[in-house]
C-alpha positions as CSV (number, residue, x, y, z in Angstrom):
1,X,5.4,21.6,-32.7
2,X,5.9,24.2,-30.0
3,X,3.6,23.4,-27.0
4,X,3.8,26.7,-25.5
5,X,5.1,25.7,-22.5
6,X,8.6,27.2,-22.3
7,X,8.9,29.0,-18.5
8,X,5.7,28.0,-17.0
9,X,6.1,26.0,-13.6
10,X,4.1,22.7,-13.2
11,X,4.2,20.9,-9.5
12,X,4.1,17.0,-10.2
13,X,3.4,14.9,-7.2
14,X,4.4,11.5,-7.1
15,X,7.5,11.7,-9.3
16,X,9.9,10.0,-8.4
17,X,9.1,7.2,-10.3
18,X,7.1,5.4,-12.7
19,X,4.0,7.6,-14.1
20,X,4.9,10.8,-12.4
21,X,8.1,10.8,-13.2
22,X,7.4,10.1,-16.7
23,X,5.3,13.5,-16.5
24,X,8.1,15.5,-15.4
25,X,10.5,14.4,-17.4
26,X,7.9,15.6,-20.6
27,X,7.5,18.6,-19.3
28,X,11.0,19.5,-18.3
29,X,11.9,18.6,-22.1
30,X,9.6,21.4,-23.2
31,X,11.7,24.2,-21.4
32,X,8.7,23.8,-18.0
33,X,10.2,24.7,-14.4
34,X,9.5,21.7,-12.4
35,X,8.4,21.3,-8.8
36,X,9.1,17.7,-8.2
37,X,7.5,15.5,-4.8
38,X,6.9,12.2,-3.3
39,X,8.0,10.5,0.2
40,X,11.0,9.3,-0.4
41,X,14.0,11.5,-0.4
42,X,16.9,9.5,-2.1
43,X,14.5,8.4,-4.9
44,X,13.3,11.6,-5.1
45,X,17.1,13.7,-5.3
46,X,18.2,11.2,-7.6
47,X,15.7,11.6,-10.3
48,X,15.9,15.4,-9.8
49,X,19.4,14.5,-11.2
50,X,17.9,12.9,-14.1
51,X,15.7,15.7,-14.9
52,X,18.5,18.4,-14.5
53,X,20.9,16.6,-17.1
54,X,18.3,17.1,-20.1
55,X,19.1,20.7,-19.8
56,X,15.7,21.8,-20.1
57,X,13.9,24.0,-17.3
58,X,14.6,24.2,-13.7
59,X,13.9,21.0,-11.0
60,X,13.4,21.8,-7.3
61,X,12.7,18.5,-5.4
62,X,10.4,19.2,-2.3
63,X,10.4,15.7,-0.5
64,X,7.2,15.0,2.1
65,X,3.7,13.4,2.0
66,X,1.3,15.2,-0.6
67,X,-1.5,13.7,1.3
68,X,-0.7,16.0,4.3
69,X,-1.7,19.6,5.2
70,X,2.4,20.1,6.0
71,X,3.8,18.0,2.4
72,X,1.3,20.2,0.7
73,X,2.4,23.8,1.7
74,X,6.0,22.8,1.6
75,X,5.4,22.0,-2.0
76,X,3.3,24.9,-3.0
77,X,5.8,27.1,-1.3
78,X,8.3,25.9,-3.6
79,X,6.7,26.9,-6.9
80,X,6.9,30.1,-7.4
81,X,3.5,29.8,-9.5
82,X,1.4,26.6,-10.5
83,X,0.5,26.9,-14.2
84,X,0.5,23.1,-14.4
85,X,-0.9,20.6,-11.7
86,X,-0.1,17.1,-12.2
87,X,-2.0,15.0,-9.5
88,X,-0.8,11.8,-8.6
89,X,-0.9,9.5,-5.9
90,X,-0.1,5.6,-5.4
91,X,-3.1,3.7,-5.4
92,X,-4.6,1.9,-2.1
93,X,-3.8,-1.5,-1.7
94,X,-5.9,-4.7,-3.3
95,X,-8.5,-6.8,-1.2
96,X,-11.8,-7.8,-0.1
97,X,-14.3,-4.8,0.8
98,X,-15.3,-7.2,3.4
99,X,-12.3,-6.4,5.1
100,X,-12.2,-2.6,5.3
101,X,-12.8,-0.8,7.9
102,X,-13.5,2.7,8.0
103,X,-9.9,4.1,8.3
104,X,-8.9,2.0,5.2
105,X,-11.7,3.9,3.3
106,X,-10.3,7.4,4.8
107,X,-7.2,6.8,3.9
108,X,-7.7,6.0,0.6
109,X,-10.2,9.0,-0.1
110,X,-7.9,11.2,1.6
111,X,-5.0,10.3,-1.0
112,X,-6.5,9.4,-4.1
113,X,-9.5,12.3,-3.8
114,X,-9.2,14.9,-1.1
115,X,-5.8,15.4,-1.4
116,X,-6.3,16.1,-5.0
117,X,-9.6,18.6,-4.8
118,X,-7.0,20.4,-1.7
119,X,-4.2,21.1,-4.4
120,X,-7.2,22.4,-7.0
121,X,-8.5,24.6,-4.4
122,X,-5.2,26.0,-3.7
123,X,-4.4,27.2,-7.5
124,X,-7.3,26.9,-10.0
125,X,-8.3,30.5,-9.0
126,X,-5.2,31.6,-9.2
127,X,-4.6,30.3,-12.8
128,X,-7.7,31.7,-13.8
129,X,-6.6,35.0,-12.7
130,X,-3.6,34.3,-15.1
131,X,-5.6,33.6,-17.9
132,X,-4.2,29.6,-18.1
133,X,-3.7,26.5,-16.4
134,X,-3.6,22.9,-16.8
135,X,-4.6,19.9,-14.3
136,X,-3.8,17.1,-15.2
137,X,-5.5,14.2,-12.6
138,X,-3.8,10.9,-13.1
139,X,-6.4,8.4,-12.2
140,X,-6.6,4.6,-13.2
141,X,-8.3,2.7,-16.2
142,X,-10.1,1.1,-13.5
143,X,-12.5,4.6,-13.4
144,X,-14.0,3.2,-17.1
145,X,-13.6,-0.4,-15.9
146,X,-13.8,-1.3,-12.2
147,X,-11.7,-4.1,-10.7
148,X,-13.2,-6.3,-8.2
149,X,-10.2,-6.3,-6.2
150,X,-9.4,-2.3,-6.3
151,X,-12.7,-1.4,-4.6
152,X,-10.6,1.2,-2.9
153,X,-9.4,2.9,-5.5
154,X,-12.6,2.4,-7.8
155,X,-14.4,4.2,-5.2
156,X,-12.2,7.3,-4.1
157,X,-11.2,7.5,-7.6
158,X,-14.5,7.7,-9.1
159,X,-15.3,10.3,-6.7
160,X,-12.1,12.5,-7.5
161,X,-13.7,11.9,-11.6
162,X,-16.9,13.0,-10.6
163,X,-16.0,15.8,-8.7
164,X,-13.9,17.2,-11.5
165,X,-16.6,16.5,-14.0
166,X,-18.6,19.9,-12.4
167,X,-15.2,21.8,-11.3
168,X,-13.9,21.4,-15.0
169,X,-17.4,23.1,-16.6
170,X,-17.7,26.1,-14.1
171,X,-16.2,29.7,-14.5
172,X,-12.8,28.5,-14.8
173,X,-13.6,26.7,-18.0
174,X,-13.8,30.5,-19.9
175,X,-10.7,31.5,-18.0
176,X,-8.1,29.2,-19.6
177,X,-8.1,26.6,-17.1
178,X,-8.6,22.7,-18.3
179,X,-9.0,20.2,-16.2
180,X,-8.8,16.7,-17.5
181,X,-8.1,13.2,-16.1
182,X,-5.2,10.7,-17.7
183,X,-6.3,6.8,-16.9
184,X,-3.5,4.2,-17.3
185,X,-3.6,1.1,-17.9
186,X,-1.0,-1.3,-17.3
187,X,2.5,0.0,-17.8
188,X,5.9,-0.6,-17.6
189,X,6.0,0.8,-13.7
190,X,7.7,-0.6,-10.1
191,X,4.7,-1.1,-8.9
192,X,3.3,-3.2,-11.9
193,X,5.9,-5.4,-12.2
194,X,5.9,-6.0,-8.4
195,X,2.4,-6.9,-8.7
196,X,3.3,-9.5,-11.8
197,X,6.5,-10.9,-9.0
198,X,3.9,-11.4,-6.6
199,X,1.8,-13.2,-8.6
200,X,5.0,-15.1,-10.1
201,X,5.9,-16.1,-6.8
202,X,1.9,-17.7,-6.1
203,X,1.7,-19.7,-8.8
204,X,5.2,-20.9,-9.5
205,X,5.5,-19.3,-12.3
206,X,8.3,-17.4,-13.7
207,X,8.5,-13.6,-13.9
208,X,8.8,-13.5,-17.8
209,X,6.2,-16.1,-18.0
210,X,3.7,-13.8,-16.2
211,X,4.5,-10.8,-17.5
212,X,4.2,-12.3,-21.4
213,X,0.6,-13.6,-20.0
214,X,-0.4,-10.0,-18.7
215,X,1.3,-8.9,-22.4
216,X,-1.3,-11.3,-24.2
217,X,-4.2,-9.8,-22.7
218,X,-3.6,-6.0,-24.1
219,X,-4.5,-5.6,-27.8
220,X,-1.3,-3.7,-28.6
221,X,0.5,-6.8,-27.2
222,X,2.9,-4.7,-24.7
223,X,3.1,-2.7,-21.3
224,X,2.8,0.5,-22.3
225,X,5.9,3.2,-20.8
226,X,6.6,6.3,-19.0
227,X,7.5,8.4,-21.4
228,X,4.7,7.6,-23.6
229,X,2.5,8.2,-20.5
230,X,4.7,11.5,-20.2
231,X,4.2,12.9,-23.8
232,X,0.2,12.6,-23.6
233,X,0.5,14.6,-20.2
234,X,3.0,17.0,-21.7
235,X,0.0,17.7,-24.4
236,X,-3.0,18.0,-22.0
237,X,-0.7,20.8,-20.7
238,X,0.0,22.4,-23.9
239,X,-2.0,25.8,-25.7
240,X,-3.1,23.6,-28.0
241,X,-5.1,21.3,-25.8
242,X,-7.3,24.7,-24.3
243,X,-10.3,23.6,-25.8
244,X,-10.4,20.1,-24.0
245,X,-11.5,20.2,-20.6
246,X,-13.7,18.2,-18.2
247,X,-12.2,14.5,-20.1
248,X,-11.1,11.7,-19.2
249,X,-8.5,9.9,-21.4
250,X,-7.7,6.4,-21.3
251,X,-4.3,4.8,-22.5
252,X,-4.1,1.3,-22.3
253,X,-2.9,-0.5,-25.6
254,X,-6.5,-0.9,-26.4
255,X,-7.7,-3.3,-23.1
256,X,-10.7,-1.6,-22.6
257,X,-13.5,-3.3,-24.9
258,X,-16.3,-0.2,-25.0
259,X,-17.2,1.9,-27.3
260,X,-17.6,4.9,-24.7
């Protein structure tokens, strides 16, 4: 099937690794110009590298902090047009909301909602006047089924999802311009498996052992991966997905129990 993508330029924060990168590397196989970020600059080069030997369309790698004023413009100024917005930001840390002050909760609004609505503001318009775009908002499955323990994110989060539920249903909507979140659940990620090591390393348990445990409690019986994150990104983006817009789509092997 031919997504229509073929010379349209995305910018995908946070790509580097795990989910992000997973996103570029889908759309780069379907001929997109890629405008690659995230903090870390070795990471960040060498998975540029990656993305460059599948021969598809062209990776610039723009390395700074998307949550700042300065690692935004540097990487809007390297995309010669955003068709395609893929948000993305780690997620704040675990804890106890008791312990929060207030520059925890800025912090984790600024990356994980502000941050986002700033790159929206800076190119929905534009799209419109183009006649298409695509945002793509990676979230958390945490947005259909808060975690005690993620408070931050649930909050911030569920603010970015509520936000987008009005931006995604005015004017833009009859212009060609979807907006649509993409909730994971738990995949085959760095930061996952560091979680499961952590917890390893608490309970004397093995890695294997935990991770088969975390396995167990996902009807499809497996992390999900990447790529498979990638490919439903890569279709959010596509012509075909135009008439879906203002959703929020959860992948997670099945874990959530709801009917809605």
């Amino acid at each position: 099937m031919d997504l229509g993508l073929k010379g349209k330029w995305a910018l995908v924060c946070a790509a580097s690794k795990g989910l992000g990168k997973g996103c570029a590397q889908a759309l780069v196989r379907e001929g997109v110009h890629v405008v690659i970020t995230a903090r870390g600059a070795e990471a960040l080069e060498a998975t540029a590298a990656e993305l460059r030997a599948l021969g598809g369309g062209e990776v610039r790698a723009v390395a700074g902090d998307i949550t700042t004023a300065e690692g935004r413009t540097a990487a809007l100024a390297a995309c010669p047009r955003v068709d395609i917005l893929v948000n993305n930001a780690g997620g704040p840390p675990p804890g106890d909301f008791r312990d929060w002050d207030r520059d925890a909760w800025i912090k984790a609004v600024d990356a994980n909602m502000l941050t986002p609505i700033e790159l929206m503001k800076a190119t929905v318009d534009k799209m419109a006047e183009r006649g298409y775009g695509r945002v793509v908002n990676i979230t958390s499955g945490a947005v259909k089924a808060p975690i005690d323990v993620l408070g931050l994110s649930n909050g911030a989060r569920s603010g970015l999802t509520g936000f987008v539920a009005g931006l995604a249903r005015s004017s833009i909507a009859g212009k060609g311009v979807t907006i649509n979140g993409l909730l994971p659940g738990a995949f085959d990620t760095d930061r996952l498996n560091m979680t499961l090591k952590a917890v390893a390393a608490r309970t004397g348990k093995d890695f294997a052992t935990i991770r088969g445990e975390r396995e167990r409690t996902i009807p499809a019986l497996r992390l999900g991966t990447p790529e498979e994150f990638g490919a439903m990104c890569v279709f959010l983006c596509s012509v075909q997905a135009g008439y879906l817009t203002g959703q929020n789509i959860l992948l997670d092997g099945g874990a959530y129990p709801g009917t809605f």
